[in-house]
FIPAMAR-445491 format. One record per residue: residue in one letter; x negated, y, z negated of N, C-alpha, C, O in turn. Coordinates in steps of 0.2 Angstrom, whole numbers, plus 5000, padded with zeros to 4 digits. Layout:
// residues N
AXYZXYZXYZXYZ ...
END
This chain:
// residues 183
X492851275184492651215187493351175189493751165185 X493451165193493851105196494051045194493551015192 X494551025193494550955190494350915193494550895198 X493750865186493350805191493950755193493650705195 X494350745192494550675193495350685193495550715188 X495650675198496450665197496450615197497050615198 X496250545197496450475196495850455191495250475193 X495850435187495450395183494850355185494850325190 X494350365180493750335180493650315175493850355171 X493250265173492550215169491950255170491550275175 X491850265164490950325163490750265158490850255152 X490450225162489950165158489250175155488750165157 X489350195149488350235147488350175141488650155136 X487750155144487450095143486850095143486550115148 X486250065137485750075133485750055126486250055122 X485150025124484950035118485250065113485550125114 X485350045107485450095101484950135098484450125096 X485150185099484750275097484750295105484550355106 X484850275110484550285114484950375116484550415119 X485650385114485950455115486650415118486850465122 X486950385118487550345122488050375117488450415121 X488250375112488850405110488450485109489050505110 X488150525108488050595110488250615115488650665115 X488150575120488150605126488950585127489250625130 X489250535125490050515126490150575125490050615129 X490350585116490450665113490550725120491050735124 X489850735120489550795124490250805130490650845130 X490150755135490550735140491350735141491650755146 X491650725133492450725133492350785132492750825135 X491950815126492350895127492150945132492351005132 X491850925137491450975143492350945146492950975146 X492350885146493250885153493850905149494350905152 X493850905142494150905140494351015140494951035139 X493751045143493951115141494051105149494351155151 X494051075153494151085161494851065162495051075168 X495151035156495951015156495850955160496150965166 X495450885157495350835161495350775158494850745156 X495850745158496050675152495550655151495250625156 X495150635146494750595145494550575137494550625133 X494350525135494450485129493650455129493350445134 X493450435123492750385122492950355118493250365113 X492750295119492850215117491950175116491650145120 X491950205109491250195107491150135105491550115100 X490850095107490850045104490650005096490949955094 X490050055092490250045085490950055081491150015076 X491450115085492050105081492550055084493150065081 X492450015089492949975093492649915087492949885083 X492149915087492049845082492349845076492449795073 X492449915072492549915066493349905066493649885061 X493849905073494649895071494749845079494449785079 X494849855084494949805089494649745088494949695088 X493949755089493449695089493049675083492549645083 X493549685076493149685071493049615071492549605069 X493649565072493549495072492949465075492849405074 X492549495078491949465082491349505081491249565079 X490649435081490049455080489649465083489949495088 X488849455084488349475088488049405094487549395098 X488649365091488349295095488349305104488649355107 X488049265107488149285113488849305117488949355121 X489349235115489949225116490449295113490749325117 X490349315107490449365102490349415108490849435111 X489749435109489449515113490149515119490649545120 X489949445124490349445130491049465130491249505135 X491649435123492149435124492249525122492649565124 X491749545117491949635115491649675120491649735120 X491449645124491349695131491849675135492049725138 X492149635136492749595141493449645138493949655142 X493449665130493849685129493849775130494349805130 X493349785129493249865129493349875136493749925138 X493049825142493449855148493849855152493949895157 X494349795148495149805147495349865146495649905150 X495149895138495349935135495150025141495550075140 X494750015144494350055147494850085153494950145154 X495050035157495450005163495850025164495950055169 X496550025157497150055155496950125155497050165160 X496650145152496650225153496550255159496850295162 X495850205161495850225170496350235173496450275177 X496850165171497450165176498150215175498650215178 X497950255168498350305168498250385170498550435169 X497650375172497150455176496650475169496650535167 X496450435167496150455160495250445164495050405168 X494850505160494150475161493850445156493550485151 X493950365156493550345150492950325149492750275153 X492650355145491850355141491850295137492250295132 X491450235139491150215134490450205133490050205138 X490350205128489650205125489550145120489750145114 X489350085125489150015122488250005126487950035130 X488149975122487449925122487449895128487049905132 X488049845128487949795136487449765138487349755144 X487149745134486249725136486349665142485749635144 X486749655145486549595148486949625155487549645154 X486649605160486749625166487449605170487649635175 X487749525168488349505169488849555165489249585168 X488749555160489049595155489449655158490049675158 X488949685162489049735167489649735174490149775175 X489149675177489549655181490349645182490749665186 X490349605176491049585172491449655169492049655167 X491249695169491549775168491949795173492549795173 X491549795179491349825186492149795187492649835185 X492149725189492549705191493349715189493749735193 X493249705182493949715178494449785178495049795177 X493749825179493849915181493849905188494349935190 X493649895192493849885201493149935201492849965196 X493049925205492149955209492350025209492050065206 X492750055214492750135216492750165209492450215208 X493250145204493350205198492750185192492750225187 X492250135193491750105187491050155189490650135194 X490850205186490250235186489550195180489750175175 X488950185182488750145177488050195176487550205180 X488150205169487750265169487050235162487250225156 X486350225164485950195162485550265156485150305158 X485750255150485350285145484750255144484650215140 X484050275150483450245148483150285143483150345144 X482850255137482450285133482150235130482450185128 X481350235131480950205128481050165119480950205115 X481150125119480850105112480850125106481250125102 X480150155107479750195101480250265099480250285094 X480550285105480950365105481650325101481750345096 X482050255105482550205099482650225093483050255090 X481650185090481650185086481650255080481650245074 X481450315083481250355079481850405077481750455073 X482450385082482850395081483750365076484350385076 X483250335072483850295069484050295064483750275059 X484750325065485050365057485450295055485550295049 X485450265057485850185052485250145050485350085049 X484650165050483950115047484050035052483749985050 X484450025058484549965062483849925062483749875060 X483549985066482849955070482449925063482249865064 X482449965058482049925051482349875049481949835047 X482849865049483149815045483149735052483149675049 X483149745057482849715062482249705064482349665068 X481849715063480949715062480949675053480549635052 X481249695048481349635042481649575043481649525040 X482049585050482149505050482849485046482949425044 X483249565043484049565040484349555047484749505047 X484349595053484749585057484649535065484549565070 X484749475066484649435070485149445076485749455076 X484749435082484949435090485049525088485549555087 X484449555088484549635090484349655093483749645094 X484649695099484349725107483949765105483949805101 X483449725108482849775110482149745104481549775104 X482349685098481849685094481749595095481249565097 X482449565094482549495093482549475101482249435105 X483149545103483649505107483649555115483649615115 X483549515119483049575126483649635129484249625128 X483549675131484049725134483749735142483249755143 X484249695147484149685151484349795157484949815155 X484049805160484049865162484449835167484549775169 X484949905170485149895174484749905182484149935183 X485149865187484449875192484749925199484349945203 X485349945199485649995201485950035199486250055204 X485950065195486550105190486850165194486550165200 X487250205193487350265197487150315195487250365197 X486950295189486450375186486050335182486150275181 X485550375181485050355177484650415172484150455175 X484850425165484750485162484150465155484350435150 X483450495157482950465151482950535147482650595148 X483450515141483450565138483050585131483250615126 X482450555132481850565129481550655132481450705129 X481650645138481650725139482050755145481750795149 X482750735145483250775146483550785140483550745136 X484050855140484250885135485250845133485450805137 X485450855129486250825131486550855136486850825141 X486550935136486950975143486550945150486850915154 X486150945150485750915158486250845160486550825165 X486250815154486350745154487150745156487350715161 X487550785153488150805154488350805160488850775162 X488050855163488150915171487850845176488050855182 X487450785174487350755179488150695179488250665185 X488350675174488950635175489350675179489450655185 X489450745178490050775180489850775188490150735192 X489450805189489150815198489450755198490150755198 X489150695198489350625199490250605200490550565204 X490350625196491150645196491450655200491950625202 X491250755203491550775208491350745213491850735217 X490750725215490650695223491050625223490950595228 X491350585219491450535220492350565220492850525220 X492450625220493250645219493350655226493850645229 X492750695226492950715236492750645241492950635246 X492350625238492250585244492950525244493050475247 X493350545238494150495239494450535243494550515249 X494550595241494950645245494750675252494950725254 X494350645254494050645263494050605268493950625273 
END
């Protein structure tokens, strides 16, 4: 395979919790990484446990650890890196405010749709339960709404696409946006 990217990009996978957004990071950095293709994931549960630990789930809280992840996202862009994050981002400005900070040409916003029910049945940290008891308040998708994106540039329902399908469709997206800089 050719190399997707000689200049850096933001791979935006955003969705619900359970939905497959860090699988699919995973999946993604080692397919470019055997293509010999810089690229890093910036998860967002572990951005909160050292960078973002000082903040919560409050509105203000969500805003500022996405404002910061796409700082953190941006720098790598800006040194030819492909970076993968895999945050919730429930809210559409939130997105927005990505876009920008990443500049539009290098920001891909890739929409992990999965239903609900598939979320929940997938939940190795017990969230959804503990969320439906009423332990976790402002939770996407039970408390607290998860606003869909309304243009995304991918849109991957991986209730029944596989992780490699889901994979090979980032990368395609990659390369057409590598030639169409390079033409």
């Amino acid at each position: 395979m050719e190399t997707v990217a000689s200049s850096g990009a933001v791979v935006w996978l955003t969705g619900m919790s359970g939905a497959g957004k860090s699988t699919i990071a995973q999946a993604l950095v080692k397919r470019l990484h055997m293509s010999a293709v810089r690229a890093t994931v910036l998860d967002g549960d572990v951005l909160r446990t050292g960078l973002n630990s000082d903040l919560g789930y409050s509105d203000a809280d969500r805003t500022e650890n996405l404002r910061r992840v796409a700082h953190v996202a941006a720098m790598f862009c800006q040194e030819g890196y492909v970076a993968i994050t895999a945050t919730i981002s429930p809210e559409i400005g939130h997105r927005e405010n990505a876009r920008k900070i990443i500049g539009a040409d290098s920001f891909v916003e890739v929409f992990v749709d999965t239903p609900l029910r598939v979320c929940e049945s997938r939940d190795p940290k017990g969230l959804y339960k503990r969320a439906r008891a009423g332990q976790i308040p402002s939770f996407t998708g039970i408390s607290s709404p998860y606003h869909a994106p309304e243009h995304a540039d991918i849109v991957l329902h991986t209730e029944s696409m596989k992780v490699d399908h889901c994979v090979e469709q980032i990368i395609e997206h990659l390369q057409r946006a590598r030639d169409r800089h390079f033409t």
